[in-house]
Backbone and ligand atoms as CSV (ligand in chain L), in Angstrom:
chain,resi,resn,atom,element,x,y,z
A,1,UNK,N,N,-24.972,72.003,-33.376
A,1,UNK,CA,C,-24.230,72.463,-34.545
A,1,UNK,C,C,-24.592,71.584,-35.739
A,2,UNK,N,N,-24.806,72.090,-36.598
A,2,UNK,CA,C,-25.504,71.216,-37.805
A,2,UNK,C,C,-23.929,71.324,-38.748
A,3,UNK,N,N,-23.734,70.449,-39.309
A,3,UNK,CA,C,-23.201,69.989,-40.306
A,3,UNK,C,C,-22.974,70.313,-41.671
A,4,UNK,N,N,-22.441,71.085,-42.420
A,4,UNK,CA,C,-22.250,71.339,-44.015
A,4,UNK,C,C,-22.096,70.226,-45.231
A,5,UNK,N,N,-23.564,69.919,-45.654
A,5,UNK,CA,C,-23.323,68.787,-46.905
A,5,UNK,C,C,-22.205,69.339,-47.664
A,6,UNK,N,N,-21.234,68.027,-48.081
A,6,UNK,CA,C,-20.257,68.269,-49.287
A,6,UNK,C,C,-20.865,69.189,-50.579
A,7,UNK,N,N,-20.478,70.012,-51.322
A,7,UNK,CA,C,-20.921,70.217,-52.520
A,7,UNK,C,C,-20.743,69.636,-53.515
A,8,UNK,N,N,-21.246,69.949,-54.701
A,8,UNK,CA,C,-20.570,69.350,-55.988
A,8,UNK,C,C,-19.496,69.870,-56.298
A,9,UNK,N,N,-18.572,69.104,-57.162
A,9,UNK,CA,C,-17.655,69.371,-57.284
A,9,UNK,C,C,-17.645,70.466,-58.803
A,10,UNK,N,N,-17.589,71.504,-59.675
A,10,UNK,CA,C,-17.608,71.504,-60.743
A,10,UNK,C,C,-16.384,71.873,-61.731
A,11,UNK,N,N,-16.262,71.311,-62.405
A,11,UNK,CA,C,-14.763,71.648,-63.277
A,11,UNK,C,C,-15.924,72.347,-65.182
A,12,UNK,N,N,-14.451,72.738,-65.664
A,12,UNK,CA,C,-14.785,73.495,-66.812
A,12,UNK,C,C,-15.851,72.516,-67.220
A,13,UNK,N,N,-15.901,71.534,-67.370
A,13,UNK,CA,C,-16.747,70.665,-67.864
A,13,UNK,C,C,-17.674,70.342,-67.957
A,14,UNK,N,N,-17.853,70.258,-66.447
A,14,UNK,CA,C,-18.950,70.206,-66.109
A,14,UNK,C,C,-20.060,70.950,-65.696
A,15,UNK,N,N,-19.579,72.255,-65.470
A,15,UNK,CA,C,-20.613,73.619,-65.020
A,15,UNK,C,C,-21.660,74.023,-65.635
A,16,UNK,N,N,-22.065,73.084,-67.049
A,16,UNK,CA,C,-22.998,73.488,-67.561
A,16,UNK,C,C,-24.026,72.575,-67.058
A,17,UNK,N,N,-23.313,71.453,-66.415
A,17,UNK,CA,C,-24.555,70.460,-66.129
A,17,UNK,C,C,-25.390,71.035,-64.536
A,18,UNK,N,N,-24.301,71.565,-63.811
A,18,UNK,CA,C,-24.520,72.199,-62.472
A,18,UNK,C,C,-25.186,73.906,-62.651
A,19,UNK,N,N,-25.022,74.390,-63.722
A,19,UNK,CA,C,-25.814,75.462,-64.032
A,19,UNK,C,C,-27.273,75.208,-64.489
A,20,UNK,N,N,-27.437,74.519,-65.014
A,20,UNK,CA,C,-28.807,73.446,-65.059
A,20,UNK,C,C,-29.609,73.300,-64.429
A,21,UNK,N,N,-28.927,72.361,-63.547
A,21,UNK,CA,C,-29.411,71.845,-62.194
A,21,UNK,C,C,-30.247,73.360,-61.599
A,22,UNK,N,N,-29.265,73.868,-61.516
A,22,UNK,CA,C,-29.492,75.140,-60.088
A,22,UNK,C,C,-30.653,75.595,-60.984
A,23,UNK,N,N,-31.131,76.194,-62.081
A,23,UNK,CA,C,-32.388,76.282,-62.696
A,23,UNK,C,C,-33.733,75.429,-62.733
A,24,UNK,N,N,-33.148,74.375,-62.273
A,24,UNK,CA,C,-33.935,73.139,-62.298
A,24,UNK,C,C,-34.829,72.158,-63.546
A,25,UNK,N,N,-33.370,72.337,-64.473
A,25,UNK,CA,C,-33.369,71.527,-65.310
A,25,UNK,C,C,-32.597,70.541,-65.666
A,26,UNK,N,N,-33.091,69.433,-65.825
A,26,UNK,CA,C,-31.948,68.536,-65.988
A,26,UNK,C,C,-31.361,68.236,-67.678
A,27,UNK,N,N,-29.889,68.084,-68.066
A,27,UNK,CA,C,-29.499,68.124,-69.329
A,27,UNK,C,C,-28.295,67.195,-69.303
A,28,UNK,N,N,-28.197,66.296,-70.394
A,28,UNK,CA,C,-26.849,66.051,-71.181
A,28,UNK,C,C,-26.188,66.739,-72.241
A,29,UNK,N,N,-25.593,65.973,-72.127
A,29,UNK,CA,C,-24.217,66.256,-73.373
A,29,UNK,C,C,-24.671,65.294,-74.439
A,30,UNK,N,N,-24.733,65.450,-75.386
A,30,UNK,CA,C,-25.400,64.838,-76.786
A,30,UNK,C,C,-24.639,65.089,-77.821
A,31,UNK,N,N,-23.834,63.726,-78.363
A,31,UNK,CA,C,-22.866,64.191,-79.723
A,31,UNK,C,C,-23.374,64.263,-81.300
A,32,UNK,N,N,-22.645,66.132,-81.510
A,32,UNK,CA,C,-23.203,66.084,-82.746
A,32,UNK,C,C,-22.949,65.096,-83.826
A,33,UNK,N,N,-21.768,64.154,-83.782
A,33,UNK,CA,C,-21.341,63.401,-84.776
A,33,UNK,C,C,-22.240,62.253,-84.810
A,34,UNK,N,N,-22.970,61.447,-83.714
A,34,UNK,CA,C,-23.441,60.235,-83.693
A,34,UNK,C,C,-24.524,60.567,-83.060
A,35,UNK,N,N,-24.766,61.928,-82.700
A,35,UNK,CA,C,-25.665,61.707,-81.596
A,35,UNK,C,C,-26.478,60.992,-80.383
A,36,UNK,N,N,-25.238,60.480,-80.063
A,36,UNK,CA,C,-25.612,59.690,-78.774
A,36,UNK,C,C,-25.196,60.659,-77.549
A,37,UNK,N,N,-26.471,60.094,-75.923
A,37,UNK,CA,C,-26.353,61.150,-75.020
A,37,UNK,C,C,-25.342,60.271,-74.470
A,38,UNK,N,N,-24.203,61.376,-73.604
A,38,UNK,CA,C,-23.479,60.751,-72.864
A,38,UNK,C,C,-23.667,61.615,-71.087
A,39,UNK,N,N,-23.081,60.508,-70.552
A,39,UNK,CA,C,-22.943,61.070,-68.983
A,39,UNK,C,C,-22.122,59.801,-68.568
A,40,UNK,N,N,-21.305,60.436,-67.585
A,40,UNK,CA,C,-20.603,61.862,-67.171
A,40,UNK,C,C,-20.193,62.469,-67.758
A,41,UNK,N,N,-20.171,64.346,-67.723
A,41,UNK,CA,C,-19.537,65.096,-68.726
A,41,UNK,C,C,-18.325,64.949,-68.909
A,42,UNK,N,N,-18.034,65.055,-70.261
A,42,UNK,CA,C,-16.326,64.738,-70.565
A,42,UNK,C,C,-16.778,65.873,-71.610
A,43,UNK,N,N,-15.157,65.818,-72.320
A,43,UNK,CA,C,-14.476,66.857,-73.691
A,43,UNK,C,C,-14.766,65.905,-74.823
A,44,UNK,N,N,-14.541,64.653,-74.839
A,44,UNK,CA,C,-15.152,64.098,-76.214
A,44,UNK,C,C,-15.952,62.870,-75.803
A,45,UNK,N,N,-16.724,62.885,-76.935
A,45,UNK,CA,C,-17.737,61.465,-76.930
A,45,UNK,C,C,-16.823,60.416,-76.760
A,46,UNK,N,N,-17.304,59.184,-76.078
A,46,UNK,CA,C,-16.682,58.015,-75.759
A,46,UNK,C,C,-16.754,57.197,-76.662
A,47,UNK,N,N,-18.005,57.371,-77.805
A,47,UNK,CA,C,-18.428,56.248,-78.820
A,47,UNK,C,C,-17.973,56.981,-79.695
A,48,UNK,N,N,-17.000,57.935,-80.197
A,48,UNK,CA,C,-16.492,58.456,-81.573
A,48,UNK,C,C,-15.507,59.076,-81.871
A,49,UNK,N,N,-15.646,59.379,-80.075
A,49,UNK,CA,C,-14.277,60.571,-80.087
A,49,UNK,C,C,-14.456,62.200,-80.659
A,50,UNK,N,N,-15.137,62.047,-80.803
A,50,UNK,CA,C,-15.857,63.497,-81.731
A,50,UNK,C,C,-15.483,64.250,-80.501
A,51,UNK,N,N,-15.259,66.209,-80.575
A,51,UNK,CA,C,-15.054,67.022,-79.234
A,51,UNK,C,C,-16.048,67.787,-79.328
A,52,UNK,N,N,-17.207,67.318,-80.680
A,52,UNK,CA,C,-18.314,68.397,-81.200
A,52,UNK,C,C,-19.680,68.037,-79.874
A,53,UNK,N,N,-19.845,68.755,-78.810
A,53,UNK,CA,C,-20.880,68.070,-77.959
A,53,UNK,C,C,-21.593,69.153,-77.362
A,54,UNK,N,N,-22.677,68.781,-77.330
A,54,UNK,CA,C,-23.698,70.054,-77.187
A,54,UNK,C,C,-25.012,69.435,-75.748
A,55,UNK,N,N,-24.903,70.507,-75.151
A,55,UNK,CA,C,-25.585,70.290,-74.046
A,55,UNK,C,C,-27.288,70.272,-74.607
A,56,UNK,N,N,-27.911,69.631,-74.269
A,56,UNK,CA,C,-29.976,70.241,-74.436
A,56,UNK,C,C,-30.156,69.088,-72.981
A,57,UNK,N,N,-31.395,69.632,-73.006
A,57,UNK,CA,C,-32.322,69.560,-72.011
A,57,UNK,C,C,-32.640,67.803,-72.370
A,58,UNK,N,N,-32.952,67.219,-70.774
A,58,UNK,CA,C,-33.037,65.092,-71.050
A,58,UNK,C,C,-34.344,65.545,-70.555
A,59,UNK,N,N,-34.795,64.407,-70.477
A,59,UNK,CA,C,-36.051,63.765,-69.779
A,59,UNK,C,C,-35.776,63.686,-68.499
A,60,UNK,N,N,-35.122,63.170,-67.816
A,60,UNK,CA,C,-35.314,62.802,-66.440
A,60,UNK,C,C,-35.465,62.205,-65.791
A,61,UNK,N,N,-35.841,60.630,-66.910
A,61,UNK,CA,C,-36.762,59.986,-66.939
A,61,UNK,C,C,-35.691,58.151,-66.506
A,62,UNK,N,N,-36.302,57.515,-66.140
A,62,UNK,CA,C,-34.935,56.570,-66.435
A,62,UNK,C,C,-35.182,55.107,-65.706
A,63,UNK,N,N,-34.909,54.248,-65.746
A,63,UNK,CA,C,-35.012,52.732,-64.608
A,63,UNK,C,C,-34.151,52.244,-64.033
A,64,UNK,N,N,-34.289,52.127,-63.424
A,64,UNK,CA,C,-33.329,51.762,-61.816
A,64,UNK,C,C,-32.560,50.313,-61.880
A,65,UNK,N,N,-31.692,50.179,-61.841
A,65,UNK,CA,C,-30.474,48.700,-62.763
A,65,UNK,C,C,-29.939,48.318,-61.228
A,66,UNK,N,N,-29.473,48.681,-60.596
A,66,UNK,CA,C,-29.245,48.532,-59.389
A,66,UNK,C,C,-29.288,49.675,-58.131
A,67,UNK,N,N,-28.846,49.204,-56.760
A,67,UNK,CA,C,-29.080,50.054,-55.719
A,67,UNK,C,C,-28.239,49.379,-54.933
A,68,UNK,N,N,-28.138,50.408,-53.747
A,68,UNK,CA,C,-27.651,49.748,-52.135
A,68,UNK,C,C,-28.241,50.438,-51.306
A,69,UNK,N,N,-28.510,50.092,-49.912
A,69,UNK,CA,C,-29.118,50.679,-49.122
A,69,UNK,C,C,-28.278,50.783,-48.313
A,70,UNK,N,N,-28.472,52.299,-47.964
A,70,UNK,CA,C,-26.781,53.172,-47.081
A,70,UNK,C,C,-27.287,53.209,-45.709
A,71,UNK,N,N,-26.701,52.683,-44.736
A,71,UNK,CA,C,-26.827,52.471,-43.511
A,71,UNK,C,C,-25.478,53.381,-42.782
A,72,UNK,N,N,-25.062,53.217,-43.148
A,72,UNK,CA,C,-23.694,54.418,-42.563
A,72,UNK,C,C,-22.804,55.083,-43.969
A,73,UNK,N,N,-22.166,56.166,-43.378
A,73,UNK,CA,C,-22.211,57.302,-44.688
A,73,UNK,C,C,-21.065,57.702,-44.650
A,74,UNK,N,N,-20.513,58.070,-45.385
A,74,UNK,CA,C,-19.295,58.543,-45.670
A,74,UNK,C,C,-18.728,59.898,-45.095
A,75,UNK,N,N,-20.195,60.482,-45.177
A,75,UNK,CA,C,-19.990,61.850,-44.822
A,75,UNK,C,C,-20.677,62.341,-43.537
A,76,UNK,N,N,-20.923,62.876,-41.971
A,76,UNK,CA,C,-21.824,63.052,-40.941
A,76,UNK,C,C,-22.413,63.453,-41.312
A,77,UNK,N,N,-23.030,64.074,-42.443
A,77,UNK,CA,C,-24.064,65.586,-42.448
A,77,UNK,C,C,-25.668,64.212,-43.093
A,78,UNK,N,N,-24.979,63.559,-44.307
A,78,UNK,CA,C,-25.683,61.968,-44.571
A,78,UNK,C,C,-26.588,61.343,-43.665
A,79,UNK,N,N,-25.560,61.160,-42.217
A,79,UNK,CA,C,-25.906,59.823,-41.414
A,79,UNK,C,C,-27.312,60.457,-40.683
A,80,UNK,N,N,-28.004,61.104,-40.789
A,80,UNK,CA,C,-29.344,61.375,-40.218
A,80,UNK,C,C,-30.261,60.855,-41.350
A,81,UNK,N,N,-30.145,61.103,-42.618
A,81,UNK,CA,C,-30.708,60.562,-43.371
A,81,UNK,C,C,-31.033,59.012,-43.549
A,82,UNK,N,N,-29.970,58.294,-42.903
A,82,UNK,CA,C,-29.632,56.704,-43.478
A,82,UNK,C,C,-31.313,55.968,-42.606
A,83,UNK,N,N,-31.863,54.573,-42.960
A,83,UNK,CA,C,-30.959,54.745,-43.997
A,83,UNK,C,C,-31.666,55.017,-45.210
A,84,UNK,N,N,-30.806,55.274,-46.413
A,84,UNK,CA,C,-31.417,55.727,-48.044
A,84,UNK,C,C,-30.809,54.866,-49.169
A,85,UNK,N,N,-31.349,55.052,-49.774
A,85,UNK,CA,C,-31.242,54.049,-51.341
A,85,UNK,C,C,-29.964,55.147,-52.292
A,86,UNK,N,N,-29.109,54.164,-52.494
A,86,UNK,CA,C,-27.715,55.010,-53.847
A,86,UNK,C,C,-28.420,53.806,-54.789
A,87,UNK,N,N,-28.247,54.174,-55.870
A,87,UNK,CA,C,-28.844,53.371,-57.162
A,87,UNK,C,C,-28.253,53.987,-58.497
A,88,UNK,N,N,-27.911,52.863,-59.535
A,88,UNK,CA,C,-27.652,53.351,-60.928
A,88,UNK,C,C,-28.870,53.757,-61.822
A,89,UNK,N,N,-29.159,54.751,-62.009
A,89,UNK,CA,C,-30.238,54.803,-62.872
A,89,UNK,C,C,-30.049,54.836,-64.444
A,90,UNK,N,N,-30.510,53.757,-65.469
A,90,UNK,CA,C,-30.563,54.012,-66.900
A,90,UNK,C,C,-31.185,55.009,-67.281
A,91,UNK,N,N,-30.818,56.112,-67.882
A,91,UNK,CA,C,-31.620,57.096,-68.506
A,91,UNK,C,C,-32.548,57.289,-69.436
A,92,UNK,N,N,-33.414,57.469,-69.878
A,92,UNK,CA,C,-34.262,56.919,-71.394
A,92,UNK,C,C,-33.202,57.374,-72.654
A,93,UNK,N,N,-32.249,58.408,-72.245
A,93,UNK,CA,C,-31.892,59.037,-73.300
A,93,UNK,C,C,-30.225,57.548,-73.449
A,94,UNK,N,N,-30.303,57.106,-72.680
A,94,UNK,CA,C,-29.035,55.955,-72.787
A,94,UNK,C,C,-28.104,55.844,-71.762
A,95,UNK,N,N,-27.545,57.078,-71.512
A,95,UNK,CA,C,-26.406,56.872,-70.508
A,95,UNK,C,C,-27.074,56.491,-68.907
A,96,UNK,N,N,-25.913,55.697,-68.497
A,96,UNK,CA,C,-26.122,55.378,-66.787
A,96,UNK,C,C,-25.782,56.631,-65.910
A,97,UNK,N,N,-26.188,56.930,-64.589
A,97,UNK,CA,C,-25.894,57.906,-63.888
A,97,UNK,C,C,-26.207,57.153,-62.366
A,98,UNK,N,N,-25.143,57.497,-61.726
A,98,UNK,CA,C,-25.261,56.967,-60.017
A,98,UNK,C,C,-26.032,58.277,-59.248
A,99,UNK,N,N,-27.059,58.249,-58.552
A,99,UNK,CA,C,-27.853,59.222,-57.622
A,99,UNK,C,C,-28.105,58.362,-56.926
A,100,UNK,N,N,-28.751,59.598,-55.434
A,100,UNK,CA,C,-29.753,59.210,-54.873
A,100,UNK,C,C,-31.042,58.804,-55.019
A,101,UNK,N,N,-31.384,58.455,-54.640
A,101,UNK,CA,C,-32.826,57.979,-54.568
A,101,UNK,C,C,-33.385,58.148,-53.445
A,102,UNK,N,N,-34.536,58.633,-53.755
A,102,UNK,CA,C,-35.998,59.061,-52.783
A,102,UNK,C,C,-36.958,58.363,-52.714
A,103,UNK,N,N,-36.326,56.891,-52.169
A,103,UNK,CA,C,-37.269,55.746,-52.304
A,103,UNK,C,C,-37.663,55.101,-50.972
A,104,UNK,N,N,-38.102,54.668,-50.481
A,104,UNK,CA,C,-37.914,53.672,-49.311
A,104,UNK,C,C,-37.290,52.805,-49.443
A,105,UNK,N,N,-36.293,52.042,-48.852
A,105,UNK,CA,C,-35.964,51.063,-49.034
A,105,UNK,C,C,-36.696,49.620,-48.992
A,106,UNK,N,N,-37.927,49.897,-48.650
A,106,UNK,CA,C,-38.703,48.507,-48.280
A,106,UNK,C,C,-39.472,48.481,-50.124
A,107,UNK,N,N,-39.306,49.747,-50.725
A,107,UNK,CA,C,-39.866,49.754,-52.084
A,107,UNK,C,C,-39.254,49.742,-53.887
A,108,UNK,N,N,-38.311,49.465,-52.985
A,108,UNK,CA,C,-36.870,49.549,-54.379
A,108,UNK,C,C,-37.775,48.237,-54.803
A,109,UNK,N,N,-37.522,48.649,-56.093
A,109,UNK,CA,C,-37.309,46.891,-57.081
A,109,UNK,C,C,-36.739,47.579,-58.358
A,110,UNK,N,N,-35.903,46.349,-58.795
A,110,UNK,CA,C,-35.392,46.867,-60.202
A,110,UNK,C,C,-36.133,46.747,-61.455
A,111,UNK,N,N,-35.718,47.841,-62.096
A,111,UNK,CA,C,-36.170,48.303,-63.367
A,111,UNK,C,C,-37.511,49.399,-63.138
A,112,UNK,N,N,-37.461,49.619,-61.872
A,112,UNK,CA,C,-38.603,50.575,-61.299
A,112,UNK,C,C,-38.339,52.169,-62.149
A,113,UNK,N,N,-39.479,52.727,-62.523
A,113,UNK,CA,C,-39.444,54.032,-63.292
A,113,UNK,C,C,-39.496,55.243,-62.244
A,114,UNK,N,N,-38.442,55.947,-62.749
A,114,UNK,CA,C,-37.762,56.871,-61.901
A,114,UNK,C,C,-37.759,58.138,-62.643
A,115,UNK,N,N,-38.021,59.132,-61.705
A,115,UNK,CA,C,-37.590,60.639,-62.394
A,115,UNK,C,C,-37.074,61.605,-61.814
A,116,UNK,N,N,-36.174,62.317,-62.516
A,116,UNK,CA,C,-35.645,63.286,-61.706
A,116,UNK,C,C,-36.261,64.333,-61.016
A,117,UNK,N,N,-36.117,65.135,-59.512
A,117,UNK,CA,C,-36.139,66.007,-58.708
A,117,UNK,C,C,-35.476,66.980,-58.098
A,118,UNK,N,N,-35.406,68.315,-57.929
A,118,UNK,CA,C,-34.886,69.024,-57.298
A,118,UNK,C,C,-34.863,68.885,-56.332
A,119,UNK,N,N,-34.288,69.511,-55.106
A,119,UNK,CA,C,-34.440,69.504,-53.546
A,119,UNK,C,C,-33.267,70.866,-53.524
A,120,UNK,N,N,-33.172,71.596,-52.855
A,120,UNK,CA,C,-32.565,72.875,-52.554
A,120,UNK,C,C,-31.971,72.485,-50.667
A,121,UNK,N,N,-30.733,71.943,-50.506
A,121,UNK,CA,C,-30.129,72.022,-49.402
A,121,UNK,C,C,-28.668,73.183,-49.206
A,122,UNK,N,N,-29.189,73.589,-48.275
A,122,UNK,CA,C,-28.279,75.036,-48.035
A,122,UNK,C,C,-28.316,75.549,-49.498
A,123,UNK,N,N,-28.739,76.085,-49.990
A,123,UNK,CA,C,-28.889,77.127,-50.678
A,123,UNK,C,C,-28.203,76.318,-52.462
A,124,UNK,N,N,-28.032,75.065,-52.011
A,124,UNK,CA,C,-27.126,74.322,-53.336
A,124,UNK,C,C,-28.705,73.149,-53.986
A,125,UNK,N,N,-28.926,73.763,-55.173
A,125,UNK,CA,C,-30.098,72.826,-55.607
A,125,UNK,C,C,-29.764,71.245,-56.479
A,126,UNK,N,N,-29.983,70.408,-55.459
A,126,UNK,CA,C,-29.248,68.633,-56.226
A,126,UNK,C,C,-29.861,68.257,-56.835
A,127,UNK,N,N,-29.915,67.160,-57.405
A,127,UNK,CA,C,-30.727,66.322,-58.543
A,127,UNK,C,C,-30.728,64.989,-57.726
A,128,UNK,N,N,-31.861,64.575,-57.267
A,128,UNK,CA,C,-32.667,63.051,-56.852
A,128,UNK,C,C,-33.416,62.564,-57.707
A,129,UNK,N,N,-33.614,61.591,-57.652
A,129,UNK,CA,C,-33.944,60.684,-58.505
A,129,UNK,C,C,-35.788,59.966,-57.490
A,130,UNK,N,N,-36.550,60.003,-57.861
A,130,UNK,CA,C,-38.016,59.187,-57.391
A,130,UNK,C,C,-38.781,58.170,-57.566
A,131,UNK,N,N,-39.489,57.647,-56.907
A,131,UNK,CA,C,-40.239,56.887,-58.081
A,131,UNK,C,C,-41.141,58.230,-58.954
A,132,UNK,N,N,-41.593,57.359,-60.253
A,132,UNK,CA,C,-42.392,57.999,-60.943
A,132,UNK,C,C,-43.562,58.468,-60.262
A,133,UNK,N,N,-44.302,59.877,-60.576
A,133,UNK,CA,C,-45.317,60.355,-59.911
A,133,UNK,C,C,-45.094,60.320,-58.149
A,134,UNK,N,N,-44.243,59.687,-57.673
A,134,UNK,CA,C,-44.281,59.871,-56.262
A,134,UNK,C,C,-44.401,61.547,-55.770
A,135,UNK,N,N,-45.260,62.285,-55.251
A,135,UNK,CA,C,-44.850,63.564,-54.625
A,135,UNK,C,C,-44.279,63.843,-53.596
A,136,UNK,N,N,-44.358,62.994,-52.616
A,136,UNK,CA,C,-44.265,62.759,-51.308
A,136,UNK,C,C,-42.655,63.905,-50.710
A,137,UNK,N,N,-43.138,64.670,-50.240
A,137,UNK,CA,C,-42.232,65.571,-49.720
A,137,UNK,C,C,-40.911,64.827,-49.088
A,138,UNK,N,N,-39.410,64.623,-49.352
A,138,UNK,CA,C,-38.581,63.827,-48.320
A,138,UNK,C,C,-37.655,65.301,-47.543
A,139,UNK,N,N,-37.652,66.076,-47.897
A,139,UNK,CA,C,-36.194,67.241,-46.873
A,139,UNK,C,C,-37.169,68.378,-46.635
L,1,ZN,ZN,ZN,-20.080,60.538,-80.839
């Protein structure tokens, strides 16, 4: 019997970032007042308060500030995977974001250049994080 990964969770808020995704694009929230990108999606910018915020398309692009290497999991459907790299990634566009990573663990180092990836499990398409140029098939 195989196991059902958790899904994402999505609220009004956030469905534009998870409608994205499932296209396989990755996007922030970018304020029109200051224009700074933010993440996680919220209703107003954190640096202005402004509620004026408009989704476009990021880079993807980003360096790796920290990690842990997951040896046991929160969830069973996970623990075949372990173990795997959780890491904060800096974005080029500014904001921090916690993902996975599709790294080895024997190859993490920080400030390593990372980019975002699709992967399609059960029919729900996630956002991983790589090294740069890595192709290397992981699911
Ligand atoms: Zn702002």
């Amino acid at each position: 019997m195989s196991i059902s990964l958790p899904k994402p969770l999505r609220t009004s808020i956030s469905k534009p970032f998870w409608d994205n995704i499932a296209e396989g694009r990755f996007s922030l929230q970018f304020c029109d007042d200051c224009s700074r990108a933010i993440f996680y999606p919220r209703a107003h910018c954190p640096f202005c308060f402004s509620n004026q915020l408009t989704w476009k398309e990021a880079s993807g692009q980003g360096k790796l500030q920290t990690w842990s290497i997951i040896y046991r999991t929160d969830h069973p459907a996970w623990q075949e995977k372990t173990p795997y790299v959780v890491g904060v990634v800096e974005l080029t566009e500014g904001p921090s974001m916690l993902t996975h990573l599709l790294i080895e663990p024997s190859e993490v180092f920080y400030q390593m250049d990372v980019s975002v990836c699709f992967i399609t499990i059960e029919d729900e398409v996630l956002p991983f994080f790589k090294a740069k140029g890595d192709d290397t098939p992981w699911f």
